[in-house]
C-alpha positions in Angstrom: 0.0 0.0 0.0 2.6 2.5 0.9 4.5 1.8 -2.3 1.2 2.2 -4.4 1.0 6.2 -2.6 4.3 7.0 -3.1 3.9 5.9 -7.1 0.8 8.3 -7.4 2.5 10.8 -5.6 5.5 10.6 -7.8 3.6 10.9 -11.0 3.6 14.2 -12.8 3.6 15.7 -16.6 5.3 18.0 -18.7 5.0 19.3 -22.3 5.6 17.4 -25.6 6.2 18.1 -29.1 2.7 17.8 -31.2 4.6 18.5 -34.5 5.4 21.8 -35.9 3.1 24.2 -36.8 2.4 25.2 -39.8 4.2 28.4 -41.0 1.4 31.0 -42.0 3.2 32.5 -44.9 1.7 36.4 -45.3 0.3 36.7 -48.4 2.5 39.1 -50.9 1.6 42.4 -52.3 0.2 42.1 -55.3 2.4 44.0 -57.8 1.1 46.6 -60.2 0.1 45.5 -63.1 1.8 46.3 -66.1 -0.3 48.4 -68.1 0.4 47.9 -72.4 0.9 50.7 -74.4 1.3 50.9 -77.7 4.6 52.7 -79.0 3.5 56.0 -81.2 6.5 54.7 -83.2 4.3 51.5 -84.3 1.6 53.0 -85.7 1.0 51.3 -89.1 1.6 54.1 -92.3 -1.5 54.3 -94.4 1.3 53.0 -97.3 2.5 49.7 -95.7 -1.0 48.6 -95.2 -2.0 45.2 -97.6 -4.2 46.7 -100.5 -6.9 43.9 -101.6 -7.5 43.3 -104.6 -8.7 46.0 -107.3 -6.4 48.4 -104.8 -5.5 51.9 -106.3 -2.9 51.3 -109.3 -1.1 54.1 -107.2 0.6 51.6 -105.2 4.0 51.0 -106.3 3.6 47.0 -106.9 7.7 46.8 -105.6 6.9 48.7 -102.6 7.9 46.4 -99.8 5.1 46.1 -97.0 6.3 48.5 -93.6 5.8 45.9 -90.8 2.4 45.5 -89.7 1.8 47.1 -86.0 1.0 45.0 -83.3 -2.6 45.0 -82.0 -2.3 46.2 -78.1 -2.0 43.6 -76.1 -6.1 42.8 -74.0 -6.1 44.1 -71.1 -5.9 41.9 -68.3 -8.7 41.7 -65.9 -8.3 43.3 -62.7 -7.0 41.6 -59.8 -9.8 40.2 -57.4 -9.6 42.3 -54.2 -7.6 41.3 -51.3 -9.2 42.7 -48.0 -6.6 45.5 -46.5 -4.0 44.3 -48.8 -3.3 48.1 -50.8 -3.4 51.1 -49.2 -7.1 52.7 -50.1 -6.9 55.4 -53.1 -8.8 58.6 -52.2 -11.4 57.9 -54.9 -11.7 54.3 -53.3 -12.3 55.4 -49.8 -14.5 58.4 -51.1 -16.9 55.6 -52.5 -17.0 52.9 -49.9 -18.1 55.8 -47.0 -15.7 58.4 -45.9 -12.3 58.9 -45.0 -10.6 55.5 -44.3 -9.8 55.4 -40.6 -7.8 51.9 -40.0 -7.0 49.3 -42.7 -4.0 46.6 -42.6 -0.6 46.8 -41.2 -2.1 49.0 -38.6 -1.4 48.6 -34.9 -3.2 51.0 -32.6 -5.3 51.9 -29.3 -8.1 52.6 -32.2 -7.5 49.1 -33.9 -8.2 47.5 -30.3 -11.0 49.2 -30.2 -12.6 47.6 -33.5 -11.8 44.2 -32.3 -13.6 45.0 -29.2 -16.8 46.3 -31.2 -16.6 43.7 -33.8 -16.4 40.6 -30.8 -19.7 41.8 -28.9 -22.1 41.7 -32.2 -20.0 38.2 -33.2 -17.5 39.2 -35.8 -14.4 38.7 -34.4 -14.0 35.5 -31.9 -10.2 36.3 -30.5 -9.3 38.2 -27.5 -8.2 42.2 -29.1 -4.5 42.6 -30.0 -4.3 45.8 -31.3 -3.1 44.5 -34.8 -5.1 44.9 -38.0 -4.2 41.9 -39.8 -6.4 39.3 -42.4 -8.6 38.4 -39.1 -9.8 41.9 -38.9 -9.3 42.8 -42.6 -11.8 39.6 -42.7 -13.8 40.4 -39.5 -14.8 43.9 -40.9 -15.6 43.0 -44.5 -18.1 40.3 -43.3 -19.4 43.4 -40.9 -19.8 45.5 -44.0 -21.8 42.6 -46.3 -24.2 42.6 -43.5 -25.1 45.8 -43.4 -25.3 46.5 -47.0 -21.5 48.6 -47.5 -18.7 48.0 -49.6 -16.8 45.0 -48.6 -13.6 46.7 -48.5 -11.9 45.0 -45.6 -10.6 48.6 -44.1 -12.7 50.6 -41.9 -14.0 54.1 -43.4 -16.0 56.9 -41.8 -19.4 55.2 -42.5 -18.7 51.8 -41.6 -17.2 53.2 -38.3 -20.4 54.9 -37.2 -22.5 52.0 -38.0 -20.6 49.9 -35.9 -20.1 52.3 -32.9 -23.9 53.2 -33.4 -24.7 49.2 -32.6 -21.9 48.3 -29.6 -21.3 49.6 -26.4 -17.5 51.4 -25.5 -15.9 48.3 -24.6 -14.7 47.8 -20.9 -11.5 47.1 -19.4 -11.8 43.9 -19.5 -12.7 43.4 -23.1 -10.0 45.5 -24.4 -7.5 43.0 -22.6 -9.7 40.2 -21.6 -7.8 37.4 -19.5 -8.1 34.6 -22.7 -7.3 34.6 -25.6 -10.0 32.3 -26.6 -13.5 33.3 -25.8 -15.2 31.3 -22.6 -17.2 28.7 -23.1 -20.9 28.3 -21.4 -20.1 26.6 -18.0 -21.3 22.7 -17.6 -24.0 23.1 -15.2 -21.8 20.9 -12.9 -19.8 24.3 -11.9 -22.8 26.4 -11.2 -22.7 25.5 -7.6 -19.8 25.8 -5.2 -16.1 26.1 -5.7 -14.9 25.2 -9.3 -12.1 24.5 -11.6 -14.1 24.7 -14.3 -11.9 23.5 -17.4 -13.0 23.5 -21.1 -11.6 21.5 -23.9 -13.8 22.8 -26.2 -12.8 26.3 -25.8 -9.7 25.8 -24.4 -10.1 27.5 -21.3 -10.0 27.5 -17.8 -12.4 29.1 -15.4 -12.4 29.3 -11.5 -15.4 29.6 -10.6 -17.3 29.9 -7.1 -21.2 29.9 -7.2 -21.8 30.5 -10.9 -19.5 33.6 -11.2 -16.5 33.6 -12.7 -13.7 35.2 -10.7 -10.8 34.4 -13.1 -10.0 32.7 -16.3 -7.2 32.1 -18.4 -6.3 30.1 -21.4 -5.2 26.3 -21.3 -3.9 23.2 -23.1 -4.3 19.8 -22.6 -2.6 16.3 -23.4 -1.8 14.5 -26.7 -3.7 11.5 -28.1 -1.4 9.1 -26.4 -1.5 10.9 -22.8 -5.2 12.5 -22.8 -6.4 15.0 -20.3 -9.0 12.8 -18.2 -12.6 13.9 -18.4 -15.3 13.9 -15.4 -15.2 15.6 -12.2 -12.7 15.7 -9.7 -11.7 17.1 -6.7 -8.3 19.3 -5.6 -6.7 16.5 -3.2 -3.5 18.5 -2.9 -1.4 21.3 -4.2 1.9 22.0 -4.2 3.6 25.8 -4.7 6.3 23.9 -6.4 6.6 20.4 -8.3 9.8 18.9 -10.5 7.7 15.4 -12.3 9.6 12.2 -11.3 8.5 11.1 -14.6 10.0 13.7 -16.8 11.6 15.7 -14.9 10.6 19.3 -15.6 9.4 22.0 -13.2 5.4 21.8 -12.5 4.9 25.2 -10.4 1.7 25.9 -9.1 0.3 22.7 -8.8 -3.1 21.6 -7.9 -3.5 18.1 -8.5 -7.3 16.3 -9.4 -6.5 12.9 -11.3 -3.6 11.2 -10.3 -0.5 12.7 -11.6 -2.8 15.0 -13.7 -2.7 18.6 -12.3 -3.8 21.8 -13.4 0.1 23.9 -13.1 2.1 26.3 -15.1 3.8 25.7 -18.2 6.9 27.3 -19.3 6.9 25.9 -22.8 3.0 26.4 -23.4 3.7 30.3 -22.9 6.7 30.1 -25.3 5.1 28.1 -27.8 1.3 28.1 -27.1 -0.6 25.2 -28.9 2.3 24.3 -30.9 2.7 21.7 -28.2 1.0 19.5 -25.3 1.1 17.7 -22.0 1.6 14.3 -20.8 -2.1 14.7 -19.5 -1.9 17.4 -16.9 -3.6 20.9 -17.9 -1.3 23.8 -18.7 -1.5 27.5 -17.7 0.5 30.0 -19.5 -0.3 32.9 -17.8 1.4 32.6 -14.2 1.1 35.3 -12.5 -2.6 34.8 -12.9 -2.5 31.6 -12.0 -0.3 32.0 -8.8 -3.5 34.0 -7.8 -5.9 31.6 -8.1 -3.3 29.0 -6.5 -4.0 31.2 -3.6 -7.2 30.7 -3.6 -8.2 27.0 -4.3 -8.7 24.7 -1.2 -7.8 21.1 -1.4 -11.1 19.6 -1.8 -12.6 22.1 -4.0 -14.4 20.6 -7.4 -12.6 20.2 -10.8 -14.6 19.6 -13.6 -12.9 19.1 -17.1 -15.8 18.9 -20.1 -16.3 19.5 -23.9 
């Protein structure tokens, strides 16, 4: 029996490689096409021209035929719009509503702002960053098919007031919300009491006492081969600081619910985010946020890990 406790106790996880992500190549700027003019110099003389038959006996019949000119090239079509991707001509932005305000490439205050706006009436499902990039361009083109503007993709007088005149200033909290992924609807199993309420659906982590939620941050969970277990659980101890007998790596923050699973801090999930996983335990990336909650979780307190 007492080698059976010191086995769970010496259990533990740590991050693993999931395979590299892939590298989001940014699209090129599209260069400017070449327009075809015709040389004034090839302009066909009115003598080199073929004379059909019957042709004026004016012609000299030796008279060697000038080159005929070459018929300008077709235009070609017109590239099909890439949201954000040019800078807006004047006559462009004077047609789709109004001086342009923000468009891609930006990073500003004013840009965090729009992402703010654009996640309360559903447009834009990330926590703010401040940079207007194909998300945004994206987000604010599909805001501007709906309500009947130009689908520019960069954000003009008119499609500014439209969208101010249908969101609220956004708080504190929204401008830098604590997740980067958006919460998902609590299981009803954490609407009562003291909870660790942990999505894998949304990626997220809630704690949680009597239906409100006093702090959240963003999570990651294990591989195929080591999954994160699923049901409800209980805190049955935690420890300020862990090194896994297993793996070997440091496991601060500890509060473990399964096992060797625990819910900790992870050093390599907030240098490479979701480019990697755990051996089962649920990472925390953010930890000063989570030495707070460490603080306040009790052993015994509920854990309840869902889709």
């Amino acid at each position: 029996m007492l080698a059976a406790a010191a086995l769970a106790l010496a259990t533990g996880c740590t991050a693993q490689a999931v395979g590299a992500a892939g590298a989001g190549s940014s699209p090129a700027a599209p260069s400017p096409a070449s327009s075809a003019s015709a040389s004034p110099s090839a302009a066909p003389s009115p003598a080199g021209a073929s004379s059909p038959a019957g042709a004026s006996p004016s012609a000299p019949a030796s008279a060697s035929p000038s080159p005929a000119a070459s018929s300008p090239a077709p235009s070609s079509p017109a590239p099909s719009p890439s949201y954000g991707d040019d800078k807006p001509s004047a006559s462009a932005s004077a047609r789709s509503g109004g001086k342009v305000l923000m468009t891609k490439g930006m990073e500003n205050e004013q840009v965090r702002e729009l992402q703010a706006r654009l996640r309360q009436v559903g447009y834009f499902d990330r926590g703010p960053t401040a940079f207007y990039g194909s998300l945004t361009a994206d987000a604010v083109a599909a805001f501007q098919t709906k309500r009947g503007l130009a689908a520019t993709g960069w954000v003009d007088e008119t499609t500014w007031t439209k969208l101010v005149g249908m969101t609220r200033k956004p708080t504190a909290n929204e401008l830098r919300p604590p997740t980067s992924n958006a919460l998902d609807t609590p299981d009803p199993r954490c609407m009562t009491g003291r909870v660790l309420c942990i999505s894998k659906e949304s990626r997220t982590l809630a704690w949680m006492i009597d239906g409100r939620v006093v702090s959240a941050m963003d999570v990651r969970f294990g591989s195929v081969n080591t999954p994160t277990r699923e049901g409800t659980f209980k805190v049955d101890r935690k420890e300020r600081t862990w090194t896994s007998t297993l793996y070997h790596s440091e496991m601060p923050y500890s509060m473990f619910f399964s096992g060797g699973q625990a819910v900790h801090y992870s050093a390599d999930f907030a240098a490479r985010g979701y480019n990697g996983a755990s051996h089962g335990c649920v990472n925390v990336r953010d930890e000063a946020r989570l030495a707070k909650v460490f603080e306040q979780v009790r052993v015994g307190d509920k854990v309840v890990v869902h889709w």
